[in-house]
C-alpha positions as CSV (number, residue, x, y, z in Angstrom):
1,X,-22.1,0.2,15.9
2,X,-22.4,-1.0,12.3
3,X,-18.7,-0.2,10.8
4,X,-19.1,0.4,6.9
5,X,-17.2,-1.4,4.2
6,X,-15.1,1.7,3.6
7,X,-14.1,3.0,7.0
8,X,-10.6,3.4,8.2
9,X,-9.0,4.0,11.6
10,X,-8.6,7.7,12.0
11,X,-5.0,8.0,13.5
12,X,-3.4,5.0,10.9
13,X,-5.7,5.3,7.9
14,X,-5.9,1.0,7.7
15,X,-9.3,-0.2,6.8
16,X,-11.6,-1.4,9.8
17,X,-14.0,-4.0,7.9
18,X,-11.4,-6.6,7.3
19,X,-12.0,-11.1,8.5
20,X,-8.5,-9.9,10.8
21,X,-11.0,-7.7,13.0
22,X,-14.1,-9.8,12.9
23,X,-15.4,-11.4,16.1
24,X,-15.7,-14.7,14.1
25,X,-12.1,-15.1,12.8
26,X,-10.4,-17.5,14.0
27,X,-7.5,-19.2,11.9
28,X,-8.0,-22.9,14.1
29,X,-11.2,-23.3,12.2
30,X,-12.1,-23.8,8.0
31,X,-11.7,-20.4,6.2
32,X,-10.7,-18.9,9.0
33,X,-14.0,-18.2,10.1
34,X,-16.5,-19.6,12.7
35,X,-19.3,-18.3,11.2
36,X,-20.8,-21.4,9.2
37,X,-22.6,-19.2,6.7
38,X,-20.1,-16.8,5.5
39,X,-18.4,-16.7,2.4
40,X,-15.0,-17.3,1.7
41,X,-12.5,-14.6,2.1
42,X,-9.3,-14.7,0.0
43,X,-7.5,-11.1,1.7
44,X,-8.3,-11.4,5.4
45,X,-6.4,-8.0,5.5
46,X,-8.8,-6.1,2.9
47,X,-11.7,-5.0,2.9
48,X,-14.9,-7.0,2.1
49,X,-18.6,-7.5,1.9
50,X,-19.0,-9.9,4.4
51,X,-22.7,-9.5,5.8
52,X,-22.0,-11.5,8.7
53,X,-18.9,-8.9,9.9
54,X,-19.0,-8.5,13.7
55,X,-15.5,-6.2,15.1
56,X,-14.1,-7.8,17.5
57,X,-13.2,-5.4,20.9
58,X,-9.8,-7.0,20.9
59,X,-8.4,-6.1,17.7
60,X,-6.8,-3.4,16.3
61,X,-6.3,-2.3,13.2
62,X,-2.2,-2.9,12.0
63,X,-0.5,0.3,11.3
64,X,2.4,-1.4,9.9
65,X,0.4,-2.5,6.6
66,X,-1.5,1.1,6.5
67,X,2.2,2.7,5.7
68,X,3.9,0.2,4.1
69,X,0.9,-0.7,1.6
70,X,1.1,2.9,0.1
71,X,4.8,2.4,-0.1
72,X,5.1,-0.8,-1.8
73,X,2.1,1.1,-4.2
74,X,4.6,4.3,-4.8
75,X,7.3,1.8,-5.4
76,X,5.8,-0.2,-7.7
77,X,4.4,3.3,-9.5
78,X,7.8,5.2,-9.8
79,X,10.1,2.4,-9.4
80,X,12.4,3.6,-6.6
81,X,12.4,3.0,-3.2
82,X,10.7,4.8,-0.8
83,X,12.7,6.1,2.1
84,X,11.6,5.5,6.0
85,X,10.6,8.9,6.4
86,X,8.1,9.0,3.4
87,X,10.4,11.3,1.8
88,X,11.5,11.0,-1.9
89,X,14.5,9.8,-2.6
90,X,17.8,12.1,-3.7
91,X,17.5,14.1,-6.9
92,X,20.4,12.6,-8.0
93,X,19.6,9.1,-7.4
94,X,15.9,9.4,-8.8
95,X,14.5,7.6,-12.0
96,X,13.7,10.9,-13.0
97,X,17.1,12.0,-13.2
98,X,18.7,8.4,-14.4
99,X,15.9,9.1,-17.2
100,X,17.2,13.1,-18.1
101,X,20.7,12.2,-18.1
102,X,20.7,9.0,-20.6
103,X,18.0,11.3,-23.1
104,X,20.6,14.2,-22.7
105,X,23.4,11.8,-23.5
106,X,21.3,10.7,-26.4
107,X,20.5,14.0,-27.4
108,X,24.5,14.7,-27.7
109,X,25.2,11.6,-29.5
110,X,22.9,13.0,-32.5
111,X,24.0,16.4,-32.2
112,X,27.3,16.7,-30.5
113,X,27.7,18.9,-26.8
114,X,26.7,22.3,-26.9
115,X,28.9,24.6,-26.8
116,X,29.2,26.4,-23.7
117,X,28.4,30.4,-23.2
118,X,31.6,31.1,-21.5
């Protein structure tokens, strides 16, 4: 069955047309590949265009980089650490809240504390 350059395994979300679950790849040979006519792959783990793309009946796909991928990505984005249940991270240790308190304690150095209602 032809497996599209955008398809995904439906239980882990990785991508399914990757050189790692091609029939051809092999990492003994040049490129990583045994198929003479192919083009050269950079990111065996990514998707690609390869025409000659064959899936192989004894791979499958690696769950591990489908979670920690969008991790490393929301990492990167918000500059925290994810936690290992996908959860966010504390309010109180959040960049969001490291961001709120040093503008508040800006905010008081211009104008002084507020005084208090009570």
């Amino acid at each position: 069955m032809p497996i599209s350059r955008l398809s995904e395994c439906l239980s882990c979300r990785s991508e399914l047309h990757v050189c790692r679950m091609c029939e051809f790849y092999d990492t003994s040979v040049a490129q990583d590949c045994r198929e003479p006519m192919a083009e050269e792959i950079k990111d065996k783990t990514r998707a690609n265009f390869c025409e000659h793309f064959y899936p192989s009946p004894e791979l499958r796909p690696d769950p591990a980089r489908a979670v920690s991928a969008p991790s490393a990505e929301l990492d990167a984005l918000f500059g925290g650490k994810a936690t290992d249940s996908g959860e966010a991270p504390a309010p109180e240790h959040s960049a969001a809240r490291d961001s709120e308190d040093l503008a508040r304690q800006q905010l008081e150095g211009l104008f002084g504390k507020p005084e208090s209602d009570s």
